[in-house]
C-alpha positions in Angstrom: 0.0 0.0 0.0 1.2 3.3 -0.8 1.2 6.5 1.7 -0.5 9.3 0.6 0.5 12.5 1.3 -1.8 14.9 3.1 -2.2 18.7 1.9 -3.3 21.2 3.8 -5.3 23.9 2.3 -4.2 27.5 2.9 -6.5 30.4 3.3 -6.1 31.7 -0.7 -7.2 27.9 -1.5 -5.7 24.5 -3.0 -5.7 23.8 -6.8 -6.6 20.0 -5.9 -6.3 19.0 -9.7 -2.6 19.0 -9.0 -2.4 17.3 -5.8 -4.1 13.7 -7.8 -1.8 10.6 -8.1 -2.6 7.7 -9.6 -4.6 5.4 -7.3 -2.4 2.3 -6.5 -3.8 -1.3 -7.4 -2.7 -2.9 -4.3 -4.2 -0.1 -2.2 -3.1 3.2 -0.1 -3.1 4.4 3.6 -4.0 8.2 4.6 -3.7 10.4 7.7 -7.4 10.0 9.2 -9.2 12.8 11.6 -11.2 16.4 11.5 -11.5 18.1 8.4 -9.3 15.2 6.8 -10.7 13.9 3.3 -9.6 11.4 0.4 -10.9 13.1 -3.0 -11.4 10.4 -6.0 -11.4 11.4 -9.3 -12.9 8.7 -11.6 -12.2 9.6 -15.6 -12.9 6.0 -16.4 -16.0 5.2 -18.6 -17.1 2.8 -15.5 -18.2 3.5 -11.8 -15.4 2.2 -9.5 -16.1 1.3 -5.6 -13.8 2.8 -3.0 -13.6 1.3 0.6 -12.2 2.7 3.6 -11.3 -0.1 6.3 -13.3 0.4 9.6 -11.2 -1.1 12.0 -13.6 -1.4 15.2 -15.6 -3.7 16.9 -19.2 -3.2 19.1 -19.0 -4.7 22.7 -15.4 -6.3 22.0 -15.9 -8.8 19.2 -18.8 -7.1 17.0 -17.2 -5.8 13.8 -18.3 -2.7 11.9 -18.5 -2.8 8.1 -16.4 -1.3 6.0 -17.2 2.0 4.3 -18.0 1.4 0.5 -18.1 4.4 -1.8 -19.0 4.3 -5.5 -17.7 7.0 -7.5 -19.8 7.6 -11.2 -18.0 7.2 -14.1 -16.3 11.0 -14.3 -17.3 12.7 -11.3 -14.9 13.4 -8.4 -16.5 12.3 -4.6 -15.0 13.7 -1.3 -14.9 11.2 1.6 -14.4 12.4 5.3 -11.6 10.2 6.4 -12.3 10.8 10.6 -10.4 8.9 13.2 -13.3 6.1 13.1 -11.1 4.5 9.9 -7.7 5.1 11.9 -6.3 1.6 12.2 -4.5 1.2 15.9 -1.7 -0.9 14.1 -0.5 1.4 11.4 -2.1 4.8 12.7 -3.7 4.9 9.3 -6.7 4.9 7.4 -6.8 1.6 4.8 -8.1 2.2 1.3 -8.6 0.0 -1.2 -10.4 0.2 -5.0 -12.6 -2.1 -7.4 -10.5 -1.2 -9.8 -7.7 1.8 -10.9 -7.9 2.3 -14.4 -8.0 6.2 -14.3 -8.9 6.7 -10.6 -6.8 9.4 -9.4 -6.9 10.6 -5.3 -5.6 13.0 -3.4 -5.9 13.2 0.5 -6.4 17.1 2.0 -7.1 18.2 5.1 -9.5 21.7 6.3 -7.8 23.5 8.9 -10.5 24.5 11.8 -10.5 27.9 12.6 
């Protein structure tokens, strides 16, 4: 899995068309809590599925499903990546995709003021 890099955005605002990477086929990992999200760009002529590991369990043994987000073929989605999808081990949020053929992603984060 490959470690992507978050931006911050600055007051005067973040060109997020240059912050894209290719999505990786084996997966990636982010930096998860507030005003932390994963932006997917799909140019493919297919939808593609994106999943965020959820990492927690109800009353010690219950899991919690994973998050699934389909992203329409050309739109872009933004996904909150909060501290729910933060995985004790790695201290990082797990995502994985249906498929990567033109799925591009960029992780950015919203200072609170």
């Amino acid at each position: 899995m490959a470690a992507l890099t978050t931006h911050v955005v600055p007051l005067q605002g973040l060109q997020l068309d240059a912050q894209l990477v290719a999505a990786t086929s084996g997966g990636d990992t982010c930096q998860t809590g507030a005003g932390v999200f994963l932006a997917i760009k799909n140019a493919d002529a297919s939808s593609h599925t994106v999943t965020l590991a959820t990492p927690q369990t109800v009353d010690g043994d219950l899991t919690v499903s994973d998050r699934t987000v389909s992203v329409a073929a050309g739109k872009t989605e933004l996904i909150p990546v909060t501290d729910r999808y933060r995985d004790p081990a790695t201290g990082r949020a797990a995502i994985t995709y249906d498929g990567v053929t033109s799925v591009s992603v960029a992780v950015v984060r919203v200072a609170a003021s």
